[in-house]
VOSENU-807089 format. One record per residue (C-alpha): x, y, z; residue in three letters; residue number from 1. Coordinates in Angstrom, 2 decimals, always signed. Layout:
BEGIN
+---------+---------+---------+-----+-----+
!    east !   north !      up !  aa !   i !
+---------+---------+---------+-----+-----+
!       X !       Y !       Z ! ALA ! NUM !
...
+---------+---------+---------+-----+-----+
***
This chain:
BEGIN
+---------+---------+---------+-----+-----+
!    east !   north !      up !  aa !   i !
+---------+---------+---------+-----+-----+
!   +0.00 !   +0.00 !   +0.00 ! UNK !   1 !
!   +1.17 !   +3.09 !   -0.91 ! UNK !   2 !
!   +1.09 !   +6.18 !   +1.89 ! UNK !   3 !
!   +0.10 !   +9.38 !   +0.30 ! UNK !   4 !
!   +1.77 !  +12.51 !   +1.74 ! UNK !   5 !
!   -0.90 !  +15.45 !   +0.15 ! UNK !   6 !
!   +0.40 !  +18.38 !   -0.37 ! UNK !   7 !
!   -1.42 !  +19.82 !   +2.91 ! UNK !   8 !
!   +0.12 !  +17.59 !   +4.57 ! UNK !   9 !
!   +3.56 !  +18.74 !   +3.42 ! UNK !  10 !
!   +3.19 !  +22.18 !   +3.72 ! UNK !  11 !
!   +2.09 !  +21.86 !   +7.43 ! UNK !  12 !
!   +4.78 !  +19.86 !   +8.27 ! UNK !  13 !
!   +7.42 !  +21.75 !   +6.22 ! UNK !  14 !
!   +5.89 !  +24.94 !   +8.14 ! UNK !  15 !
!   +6.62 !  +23.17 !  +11.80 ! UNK !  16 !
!   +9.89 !  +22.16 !  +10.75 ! UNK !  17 !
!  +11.37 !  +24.84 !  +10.11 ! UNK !  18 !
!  +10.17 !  +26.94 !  +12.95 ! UNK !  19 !
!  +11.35 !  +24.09 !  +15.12 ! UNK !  20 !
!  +14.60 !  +24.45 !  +13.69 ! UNK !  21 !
!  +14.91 !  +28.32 !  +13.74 ! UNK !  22 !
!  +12.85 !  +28.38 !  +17.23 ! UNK !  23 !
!   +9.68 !  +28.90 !  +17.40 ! UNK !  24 !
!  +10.16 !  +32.99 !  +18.17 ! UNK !  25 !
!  +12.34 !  +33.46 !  +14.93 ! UNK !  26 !
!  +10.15 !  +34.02 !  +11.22 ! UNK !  27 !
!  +11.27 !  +32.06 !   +8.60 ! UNK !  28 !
!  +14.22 !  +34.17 !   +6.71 ! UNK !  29 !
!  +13.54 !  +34.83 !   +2.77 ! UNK !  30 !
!  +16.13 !  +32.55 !   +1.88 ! UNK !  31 !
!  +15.49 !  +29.64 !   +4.00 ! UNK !  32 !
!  +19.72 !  +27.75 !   +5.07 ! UNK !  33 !
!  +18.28 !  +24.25 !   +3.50 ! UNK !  34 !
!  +21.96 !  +23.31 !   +4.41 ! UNK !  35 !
!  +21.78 !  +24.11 !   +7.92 ! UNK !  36 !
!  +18.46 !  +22.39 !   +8.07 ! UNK !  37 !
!  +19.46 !  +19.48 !   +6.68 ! UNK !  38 !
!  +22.45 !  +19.05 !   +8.57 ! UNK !  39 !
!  +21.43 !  +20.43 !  +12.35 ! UNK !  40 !
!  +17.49 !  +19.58 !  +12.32 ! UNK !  41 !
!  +17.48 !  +16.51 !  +10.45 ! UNK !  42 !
!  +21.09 !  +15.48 !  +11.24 ! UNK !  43 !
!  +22.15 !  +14.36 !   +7.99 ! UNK !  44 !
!  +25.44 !  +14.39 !   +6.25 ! UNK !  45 !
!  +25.91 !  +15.97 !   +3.04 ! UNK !  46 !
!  +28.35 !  +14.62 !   +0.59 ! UNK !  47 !
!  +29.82 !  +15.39 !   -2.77 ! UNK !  48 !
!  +30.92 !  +12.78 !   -5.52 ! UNK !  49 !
!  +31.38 !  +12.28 !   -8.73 ! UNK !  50 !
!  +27.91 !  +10.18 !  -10.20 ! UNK !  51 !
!  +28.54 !   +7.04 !  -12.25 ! UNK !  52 !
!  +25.28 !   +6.26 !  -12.68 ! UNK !  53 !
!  +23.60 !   +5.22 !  -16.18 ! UNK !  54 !
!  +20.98 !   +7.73 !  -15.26 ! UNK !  55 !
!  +22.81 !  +11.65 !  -16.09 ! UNK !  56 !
!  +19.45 !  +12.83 !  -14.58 ! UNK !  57 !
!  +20.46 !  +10.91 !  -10.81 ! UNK !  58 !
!  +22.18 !  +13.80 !   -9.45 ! UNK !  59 !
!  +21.20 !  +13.21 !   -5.45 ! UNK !  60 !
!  +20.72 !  +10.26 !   -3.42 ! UNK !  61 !
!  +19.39 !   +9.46 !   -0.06 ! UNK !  62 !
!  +21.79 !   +6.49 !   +1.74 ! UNK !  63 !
!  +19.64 !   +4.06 !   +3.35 ! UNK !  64 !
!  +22.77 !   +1.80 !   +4.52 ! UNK !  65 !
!  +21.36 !   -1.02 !   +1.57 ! UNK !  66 !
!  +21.27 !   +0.80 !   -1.54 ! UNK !  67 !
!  +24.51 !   +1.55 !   -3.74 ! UNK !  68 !
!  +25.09 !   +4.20 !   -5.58 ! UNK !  69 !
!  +28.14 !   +3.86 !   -8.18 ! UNK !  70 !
!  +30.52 !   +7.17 !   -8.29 ! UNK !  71 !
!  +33.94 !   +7.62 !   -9.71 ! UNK !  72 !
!  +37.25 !   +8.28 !   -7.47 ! UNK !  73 !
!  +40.43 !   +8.40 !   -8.77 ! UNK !  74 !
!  +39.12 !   +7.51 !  -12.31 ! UNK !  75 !
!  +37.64 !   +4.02 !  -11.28 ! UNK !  76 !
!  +33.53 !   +3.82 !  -11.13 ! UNK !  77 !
!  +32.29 !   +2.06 !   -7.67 ! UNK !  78 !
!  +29.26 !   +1.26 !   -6.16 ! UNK !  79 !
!  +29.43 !   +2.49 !   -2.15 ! UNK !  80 !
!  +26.51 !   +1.78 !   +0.43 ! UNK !  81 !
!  +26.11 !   +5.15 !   +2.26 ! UNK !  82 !
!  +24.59 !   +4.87 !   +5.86 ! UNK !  83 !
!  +21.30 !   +6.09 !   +6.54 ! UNK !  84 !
!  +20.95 !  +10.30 !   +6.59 ! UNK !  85 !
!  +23.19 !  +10.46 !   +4.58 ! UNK !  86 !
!  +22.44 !  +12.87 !   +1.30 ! UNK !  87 !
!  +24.93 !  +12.18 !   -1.62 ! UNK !  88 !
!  +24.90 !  +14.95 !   -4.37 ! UNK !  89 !
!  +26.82 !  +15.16 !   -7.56 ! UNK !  90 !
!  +30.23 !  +17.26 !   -7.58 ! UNK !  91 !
!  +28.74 !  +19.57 !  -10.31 ! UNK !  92 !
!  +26.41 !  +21.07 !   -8.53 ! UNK !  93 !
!  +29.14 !  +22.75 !   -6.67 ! UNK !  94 !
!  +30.03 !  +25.18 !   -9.64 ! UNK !  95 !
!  +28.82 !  +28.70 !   -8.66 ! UNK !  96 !
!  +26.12 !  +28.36 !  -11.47 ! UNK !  97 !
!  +24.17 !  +25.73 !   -9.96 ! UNK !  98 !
!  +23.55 !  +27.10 !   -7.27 ! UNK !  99 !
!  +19.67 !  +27.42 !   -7.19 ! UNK ! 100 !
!  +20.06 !  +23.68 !   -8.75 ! UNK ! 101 !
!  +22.19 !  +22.61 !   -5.79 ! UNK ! 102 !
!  +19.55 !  +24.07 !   -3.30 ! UNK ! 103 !
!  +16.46 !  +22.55 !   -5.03 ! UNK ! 104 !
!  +18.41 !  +19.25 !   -5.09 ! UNK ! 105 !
!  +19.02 !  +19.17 !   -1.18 ! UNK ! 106 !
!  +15.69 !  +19.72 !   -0.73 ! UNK ! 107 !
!  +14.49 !  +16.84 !   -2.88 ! UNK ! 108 !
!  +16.95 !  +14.78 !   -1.05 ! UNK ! 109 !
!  +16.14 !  +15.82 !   +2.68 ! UNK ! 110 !
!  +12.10 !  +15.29 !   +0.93 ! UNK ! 111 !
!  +13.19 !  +11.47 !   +0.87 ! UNK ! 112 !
!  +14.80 !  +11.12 !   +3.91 ! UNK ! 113 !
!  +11.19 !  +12.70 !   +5.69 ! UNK ! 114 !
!   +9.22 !  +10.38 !   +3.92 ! UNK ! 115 !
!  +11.55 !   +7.33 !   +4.14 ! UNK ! 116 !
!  +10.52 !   +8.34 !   +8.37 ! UNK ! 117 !
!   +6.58 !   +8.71 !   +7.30 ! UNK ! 118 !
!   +7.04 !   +5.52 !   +5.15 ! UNK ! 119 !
!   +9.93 !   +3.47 !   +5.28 ! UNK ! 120 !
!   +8.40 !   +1.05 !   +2.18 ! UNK ! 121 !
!   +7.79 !   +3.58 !   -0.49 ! UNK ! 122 !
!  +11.51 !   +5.07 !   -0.08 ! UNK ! 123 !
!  +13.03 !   +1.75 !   +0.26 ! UNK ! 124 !
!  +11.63 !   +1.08 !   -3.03 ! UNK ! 125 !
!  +12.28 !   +4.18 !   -5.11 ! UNK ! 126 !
!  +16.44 !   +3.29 !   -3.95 ! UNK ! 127 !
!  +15.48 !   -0.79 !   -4.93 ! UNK ! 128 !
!  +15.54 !   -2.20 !   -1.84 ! UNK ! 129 !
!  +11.96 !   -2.85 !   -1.76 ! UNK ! 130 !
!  +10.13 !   -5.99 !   -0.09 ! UNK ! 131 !
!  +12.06 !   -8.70 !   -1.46 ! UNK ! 132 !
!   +9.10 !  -10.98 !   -0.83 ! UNK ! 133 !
!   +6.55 !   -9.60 !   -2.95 ! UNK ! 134 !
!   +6.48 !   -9.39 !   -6.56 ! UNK ! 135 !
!   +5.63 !   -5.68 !   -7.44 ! UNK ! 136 !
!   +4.07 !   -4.71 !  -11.17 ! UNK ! 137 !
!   +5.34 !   -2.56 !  -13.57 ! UNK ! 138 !
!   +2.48 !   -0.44 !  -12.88 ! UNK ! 139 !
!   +3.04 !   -0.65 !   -8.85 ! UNK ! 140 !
!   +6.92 !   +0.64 !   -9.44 ! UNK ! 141 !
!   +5.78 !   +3.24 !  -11.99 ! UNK ! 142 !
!   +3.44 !   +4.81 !   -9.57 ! UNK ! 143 !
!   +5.33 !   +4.24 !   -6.00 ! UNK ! 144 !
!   +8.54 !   +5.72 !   -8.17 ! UNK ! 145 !
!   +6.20 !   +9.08 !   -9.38 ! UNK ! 146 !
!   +4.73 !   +9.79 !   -5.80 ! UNK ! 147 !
!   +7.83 !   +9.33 !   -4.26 ! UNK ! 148 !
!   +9.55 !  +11.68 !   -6.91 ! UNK ! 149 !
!   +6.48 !  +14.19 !   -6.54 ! UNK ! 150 !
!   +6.70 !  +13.99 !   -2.97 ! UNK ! 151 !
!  +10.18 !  +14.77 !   -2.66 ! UNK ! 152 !
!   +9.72 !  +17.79 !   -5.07 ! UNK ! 153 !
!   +6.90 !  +19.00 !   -2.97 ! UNK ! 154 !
!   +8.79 !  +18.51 !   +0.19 ! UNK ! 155 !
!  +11.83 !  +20.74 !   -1.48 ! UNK ! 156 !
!   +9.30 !  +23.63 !   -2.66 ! UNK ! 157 !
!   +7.82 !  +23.74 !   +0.95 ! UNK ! 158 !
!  +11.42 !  +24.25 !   +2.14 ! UNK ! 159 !
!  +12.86 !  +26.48 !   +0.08 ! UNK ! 160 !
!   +9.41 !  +28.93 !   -0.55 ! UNK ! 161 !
!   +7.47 !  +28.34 !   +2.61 ! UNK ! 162 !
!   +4.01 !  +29.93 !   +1.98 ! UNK ! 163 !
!   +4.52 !  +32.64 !   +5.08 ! UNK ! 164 !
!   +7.81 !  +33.32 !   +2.93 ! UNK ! 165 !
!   +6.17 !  +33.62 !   -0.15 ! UNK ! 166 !
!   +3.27 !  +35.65 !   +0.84 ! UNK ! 167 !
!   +5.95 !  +38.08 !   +2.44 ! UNK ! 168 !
!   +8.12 !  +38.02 !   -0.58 ! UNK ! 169 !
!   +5.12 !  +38.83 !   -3.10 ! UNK ! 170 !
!   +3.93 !  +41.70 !   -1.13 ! UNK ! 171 !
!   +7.44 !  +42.92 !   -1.47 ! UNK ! 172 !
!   +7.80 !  +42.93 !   -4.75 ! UNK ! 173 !
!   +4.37 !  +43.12 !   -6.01 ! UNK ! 174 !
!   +2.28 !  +44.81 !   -3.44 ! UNK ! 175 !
!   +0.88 !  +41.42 !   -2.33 ! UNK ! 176 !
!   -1.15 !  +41.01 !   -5.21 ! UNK ! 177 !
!   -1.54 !  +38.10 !   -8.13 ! UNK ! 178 !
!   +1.01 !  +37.76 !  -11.04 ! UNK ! 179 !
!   -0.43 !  +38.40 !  -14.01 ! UNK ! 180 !
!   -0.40 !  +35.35 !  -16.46 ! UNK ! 181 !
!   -1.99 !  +34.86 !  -20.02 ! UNK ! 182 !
!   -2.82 !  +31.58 !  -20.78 ! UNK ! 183 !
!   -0.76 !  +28.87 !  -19.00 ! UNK ! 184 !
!   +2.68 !  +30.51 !  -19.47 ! UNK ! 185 !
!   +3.31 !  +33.59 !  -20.79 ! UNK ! 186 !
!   +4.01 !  +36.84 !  -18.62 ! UNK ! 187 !
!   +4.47 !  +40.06 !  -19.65 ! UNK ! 188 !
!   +8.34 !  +41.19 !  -19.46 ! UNK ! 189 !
!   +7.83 !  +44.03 !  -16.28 ! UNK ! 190 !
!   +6.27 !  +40.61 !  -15.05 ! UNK ! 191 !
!   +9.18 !  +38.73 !  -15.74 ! UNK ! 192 !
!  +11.54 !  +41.34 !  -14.07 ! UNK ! 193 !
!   +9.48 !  +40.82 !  -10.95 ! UNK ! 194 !
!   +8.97 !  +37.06 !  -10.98 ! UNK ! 195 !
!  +13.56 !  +37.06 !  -11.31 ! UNK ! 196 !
!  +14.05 !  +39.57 !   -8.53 ! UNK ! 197 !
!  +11.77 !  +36.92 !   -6.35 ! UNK ! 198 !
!  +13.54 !  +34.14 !   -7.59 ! UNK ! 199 !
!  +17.04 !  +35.64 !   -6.42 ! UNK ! 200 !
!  +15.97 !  +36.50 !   -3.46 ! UNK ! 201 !
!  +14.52 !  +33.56 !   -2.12 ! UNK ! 202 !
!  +17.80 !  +31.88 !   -4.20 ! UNK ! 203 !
!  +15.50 !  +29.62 !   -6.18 ! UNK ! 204 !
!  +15.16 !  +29.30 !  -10.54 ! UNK ! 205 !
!  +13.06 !  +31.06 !  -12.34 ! UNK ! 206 !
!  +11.22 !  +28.03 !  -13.16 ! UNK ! 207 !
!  +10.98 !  +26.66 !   -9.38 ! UNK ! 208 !
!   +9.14 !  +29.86 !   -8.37 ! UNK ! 209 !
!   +6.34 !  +29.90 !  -11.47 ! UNK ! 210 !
!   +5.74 !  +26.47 !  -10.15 ! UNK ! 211 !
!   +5.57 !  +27.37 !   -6.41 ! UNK ! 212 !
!   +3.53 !  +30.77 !   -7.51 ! UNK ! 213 !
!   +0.49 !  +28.35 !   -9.82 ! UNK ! 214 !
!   +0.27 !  +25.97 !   -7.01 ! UNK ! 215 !
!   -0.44 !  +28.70 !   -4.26 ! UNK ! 216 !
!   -3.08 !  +30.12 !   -6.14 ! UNK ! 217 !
!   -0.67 !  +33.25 !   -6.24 ! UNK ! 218 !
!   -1.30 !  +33.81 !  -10.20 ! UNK ! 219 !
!   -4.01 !  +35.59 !  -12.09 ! UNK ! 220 !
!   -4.72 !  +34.03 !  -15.28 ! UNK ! 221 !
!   -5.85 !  +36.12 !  -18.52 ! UNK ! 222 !
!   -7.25 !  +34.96 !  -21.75 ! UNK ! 223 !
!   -3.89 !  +34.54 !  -23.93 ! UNK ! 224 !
!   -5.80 !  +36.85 !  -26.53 ! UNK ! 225 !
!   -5.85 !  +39.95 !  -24.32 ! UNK ! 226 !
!   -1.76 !  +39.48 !  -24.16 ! UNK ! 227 !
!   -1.72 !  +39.15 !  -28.31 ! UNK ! 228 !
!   -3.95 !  +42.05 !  -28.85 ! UNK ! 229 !
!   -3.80 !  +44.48 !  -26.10 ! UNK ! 230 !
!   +0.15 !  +43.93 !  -25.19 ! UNK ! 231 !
!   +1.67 !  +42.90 !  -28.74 ! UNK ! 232 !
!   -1.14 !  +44.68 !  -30.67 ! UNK ! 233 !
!   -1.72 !  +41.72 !  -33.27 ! UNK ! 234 !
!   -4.97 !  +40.18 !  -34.50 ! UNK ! 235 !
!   -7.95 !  +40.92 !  -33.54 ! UNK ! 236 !
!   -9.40 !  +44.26 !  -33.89 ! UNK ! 237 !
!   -5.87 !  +46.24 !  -33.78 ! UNK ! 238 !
!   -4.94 !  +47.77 !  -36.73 ! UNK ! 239 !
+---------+---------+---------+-----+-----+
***
């Protein structure tokens, strides 16, 4: 059986954590130390190596002490168990231009290692050390591996763009009210110049915040028409 974790759910826990972990007194800083968290509230190690993997999109990995993971050192690929809380990222995101990357990742990571706690079956499985008793279906690993992943991702937004944080952070920049979007994606450029000057300061992408923005409900969505005619002055009745 797979354990949902709804996004409520991870929100309100997210919320908790972090206060725990700054003490209860202290708000939530714009650009939440997912380091620090990681390392002092959920006493995990954080280590950098070179991936081997067959995968170029496995850049992280949660240790559960079972699992191996197969890195290069010294220009020989090998497959190391890591012990449990332990977060393993690739040695790329280091560079100074992954930065937001790097911080998203850690996130995703330390979203495992909660759930692994919540439960301990689903993560086991997502690393392949899943009940070697039972025969699972295609079907059953497809879907345990895209809640976990989803779960994880939801666990790293939560962290990084807390919703106190990102109410705070959009009446800074925006007076508190809705973004402006036409149609499912496009923003007009003083929109864009805002939605950046978030991003940086909550040290998130671009991409991480129009995501975090759409599912708040923090986004006011316009007929992609209005944007054509009104903003670009094409089609319609514009001459």
């Amino acid at each position: 059986m797979i354990n949902f974790i709804s996004q409520a759910e991870i929100e309100e826990l997210c919320e908790v954590m972090l206060r725990q972990h700054l003490g209860q007194e202290e708000p939530i800083p714009q650009s939440v130390d997912i380091d620090g968290f990681v390392q002092n509230y959920l006493k995990c190690r954080i280590l950098y190596e070179t991936f081997a993997e067959n995968d170029p999109n496995k850049i992280g990995f949660t240790g559960d002490g079972r699992a191996p993971l197969k890195i290069k050192r010294n220009g020989q690929a090998l497959s190391v168990v890591f012990p449990f809380k332990t977060i393993v990222l690739d040695r790329y995101l280091l560079r100074p231009e992954e930065h937001t990357h790097r911080r998203f990742t850690l996130g995703h990571e330390a979203g495992h290692l909660i759930s692994m706690r919540i439960n301990p079956e689903s993560a086991a499985c997502f690393h392949r050390t899943h009940d070697r008793e039972r025969t699972y279906s295609l079907q059953e690993m497809q879907e345990m591996y895209s809640i976990s992943e989803w779960q994880a991702n939801t666990f790293s937004a939560s962290l990084l763009m807390p919703r106190p944080v990102m109410y705070e952070t959009l009446k800074r920049f925006n007076g508190g009210k809705r973004l402006p979007v036409y149609g499912e994606t496009v923003f007009h450029p003083r929109e864009k110049v805002i939605l950046q000057k978030m991003a940086d300061a909550l040290e998130v992408s671009y991409t991480a915040l129009v995501i975090r923005l759409r599912g708040l409900g923090l986004l006011n969505y316009h007929d992609i028409s209005e944007y054509i005619e009104k903003e670009l002055q094409l089609g319609g009745n514009t001459s």
